[in-house]
C-alpha positions in Angstrom: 0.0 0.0 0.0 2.9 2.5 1.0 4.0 2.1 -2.7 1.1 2.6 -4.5 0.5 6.0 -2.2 4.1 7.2 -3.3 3.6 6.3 -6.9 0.0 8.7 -6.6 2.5 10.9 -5.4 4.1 10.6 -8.2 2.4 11.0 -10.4 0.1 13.8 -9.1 3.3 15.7 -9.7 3.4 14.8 -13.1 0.0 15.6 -13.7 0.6 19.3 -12.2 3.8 19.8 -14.1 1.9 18.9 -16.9 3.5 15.4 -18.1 1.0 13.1 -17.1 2.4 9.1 -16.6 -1.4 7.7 -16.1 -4.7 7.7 -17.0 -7.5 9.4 -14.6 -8.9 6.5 -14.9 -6.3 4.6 -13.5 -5.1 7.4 -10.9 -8.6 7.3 -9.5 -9.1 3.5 -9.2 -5.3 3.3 -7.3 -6.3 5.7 -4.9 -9.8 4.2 -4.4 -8.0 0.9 -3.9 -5.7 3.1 -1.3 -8.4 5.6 0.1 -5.5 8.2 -1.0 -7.2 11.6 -0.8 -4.1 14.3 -0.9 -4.7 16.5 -4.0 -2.5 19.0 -5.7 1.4 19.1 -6.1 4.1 21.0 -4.0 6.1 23.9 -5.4 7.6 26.6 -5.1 7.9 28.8 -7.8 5.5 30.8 -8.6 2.6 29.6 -6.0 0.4 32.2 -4.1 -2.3 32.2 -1.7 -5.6 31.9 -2.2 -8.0 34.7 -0.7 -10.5 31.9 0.0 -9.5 27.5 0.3 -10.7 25.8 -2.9 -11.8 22.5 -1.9 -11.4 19.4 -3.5 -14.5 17.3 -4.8 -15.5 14.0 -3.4 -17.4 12.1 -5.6 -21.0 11.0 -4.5 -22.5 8.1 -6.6 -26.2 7.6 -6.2 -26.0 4.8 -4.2 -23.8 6.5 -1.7 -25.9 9.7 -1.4 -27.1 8.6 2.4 -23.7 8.1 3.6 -21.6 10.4 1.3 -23.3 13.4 0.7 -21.7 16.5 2.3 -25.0 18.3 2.4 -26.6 16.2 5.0 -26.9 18.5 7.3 -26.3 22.0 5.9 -29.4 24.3 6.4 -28.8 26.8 3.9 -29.6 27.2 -0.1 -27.3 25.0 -1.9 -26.9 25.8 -5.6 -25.8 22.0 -7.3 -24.3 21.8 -10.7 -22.5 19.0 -12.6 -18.9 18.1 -11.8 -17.0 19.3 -14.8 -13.9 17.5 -15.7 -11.1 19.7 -16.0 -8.5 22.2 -14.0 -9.9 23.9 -11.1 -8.8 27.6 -10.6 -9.3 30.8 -8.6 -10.0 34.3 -10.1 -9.6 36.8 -7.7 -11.0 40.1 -8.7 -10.1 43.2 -6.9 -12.2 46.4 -8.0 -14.3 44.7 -10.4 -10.7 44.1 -12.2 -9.0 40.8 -12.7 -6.1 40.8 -10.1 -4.8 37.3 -10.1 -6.1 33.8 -11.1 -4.2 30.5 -9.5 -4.2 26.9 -10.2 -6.3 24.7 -7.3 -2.8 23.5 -6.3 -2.9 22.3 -2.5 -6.3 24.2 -2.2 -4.5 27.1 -0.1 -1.6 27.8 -2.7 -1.9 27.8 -7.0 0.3 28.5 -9.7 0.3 32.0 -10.9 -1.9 31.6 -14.4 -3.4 35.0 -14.8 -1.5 35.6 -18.3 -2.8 32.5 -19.5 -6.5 33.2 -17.8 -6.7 36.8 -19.5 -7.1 34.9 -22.7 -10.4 33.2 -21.4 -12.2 35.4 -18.8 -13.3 38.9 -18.8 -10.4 41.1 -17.1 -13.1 43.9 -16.1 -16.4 43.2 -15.0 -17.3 46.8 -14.7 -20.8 48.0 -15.6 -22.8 51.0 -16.7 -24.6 52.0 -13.7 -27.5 53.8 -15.4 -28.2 50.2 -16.8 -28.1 48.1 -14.1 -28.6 50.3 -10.7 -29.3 47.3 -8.0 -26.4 45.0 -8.9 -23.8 44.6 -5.9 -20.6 43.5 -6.8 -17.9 43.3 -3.8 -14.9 45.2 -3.7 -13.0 42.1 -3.6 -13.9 38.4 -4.2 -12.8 34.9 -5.5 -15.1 33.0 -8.2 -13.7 29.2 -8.8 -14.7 26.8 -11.5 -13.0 24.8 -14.0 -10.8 25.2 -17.5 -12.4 22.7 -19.4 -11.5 21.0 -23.0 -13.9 19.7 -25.2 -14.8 15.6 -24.7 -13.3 15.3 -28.4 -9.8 15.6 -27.2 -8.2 12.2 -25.7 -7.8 12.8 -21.9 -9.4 16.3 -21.8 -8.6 16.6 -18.2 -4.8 16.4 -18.7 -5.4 18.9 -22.2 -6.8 21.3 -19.9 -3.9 20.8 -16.9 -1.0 21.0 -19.3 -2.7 24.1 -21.8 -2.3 25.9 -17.9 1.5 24.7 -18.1 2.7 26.2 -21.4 5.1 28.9 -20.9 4.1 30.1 -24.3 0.9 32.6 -24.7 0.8 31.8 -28.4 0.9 28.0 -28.0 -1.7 28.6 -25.3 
């Protein structure tokens, strides 16, 4: 067992540095086999903090929905969506302006990506204020989600990972 956790190790660093050496398939079968739930990759160049802890996803098959399901006892409005396969980042906006976005990473510290995340988000939500009077928008705030590839390409998840990794804006 001690193996098969360091070779998850393994190759969750490769998956973060881009250069995948497994399948998700088979990643997430060896650390069902192994209950291994560590997520992200350590490193140090580059990484910042994230204004607000991104969270991994468990996932919660039907059958397991009595046992498993993390809203069991929350009281408040829950909005649900589908899990989307793909790399998890942070935007942080600052000013209605986008200030920085960050891999998930350990889910306290991502990759600096805001070059590449220019390309595919809007990098000023401002608005007209005669148009839309009653809309709040906070000073400063984190929106997560997902960088997603299309189901066409072979292994989308690990497209999506190592398109995050290029050093290169135009191959991006």
């Amino acid at each position: 067992m001690k193996n098969i956790k360091s070779t998850l190790k393994r190759a969750a660093l490769a998956y973060y540095n881009g250069k995948p050496v497994m399948s998700d398939e088979e990643f997430d079968s060896l650390a069902e086999l192994v209950n291994y739930q560590e997520v992200g990759a350590v490193s140090r160049d580059n990484r910042h903090a994230h204004a607000y802890q991104m969270f991994s996803l468990q996932k919660v098959f039907s059958n397991e929905v009595s046992t498993k399901d993390p809203f069991n006892n929350y009281r408040e409005t829950v909005a649900v969506t589908p899990k989307l396969d793909g790399a998890a980042v942070s935007l942080l906006f600052i000013g209605q302006k986008l200030y920085r976005a960050l891999t998930r990473g350990d889910g306290k510290r991502g990759l600096d990506i805001t070059s590449h995340m220019e390309h595919l988000v809007p990098a000023d939500l401002s608005y007209d204020e005669q148009v839309i009077d009653k809309l709040f928008m906070p000073e400063y705030f984190q929106v997560t989600g997902e960088v997603v590839a299309p189901k066409s390409i072979k292994n989308a998840r690990n497209y999506a990972a190592g398109a995050l990794n290029l050093k290169d804006m135009s191959e991006f």
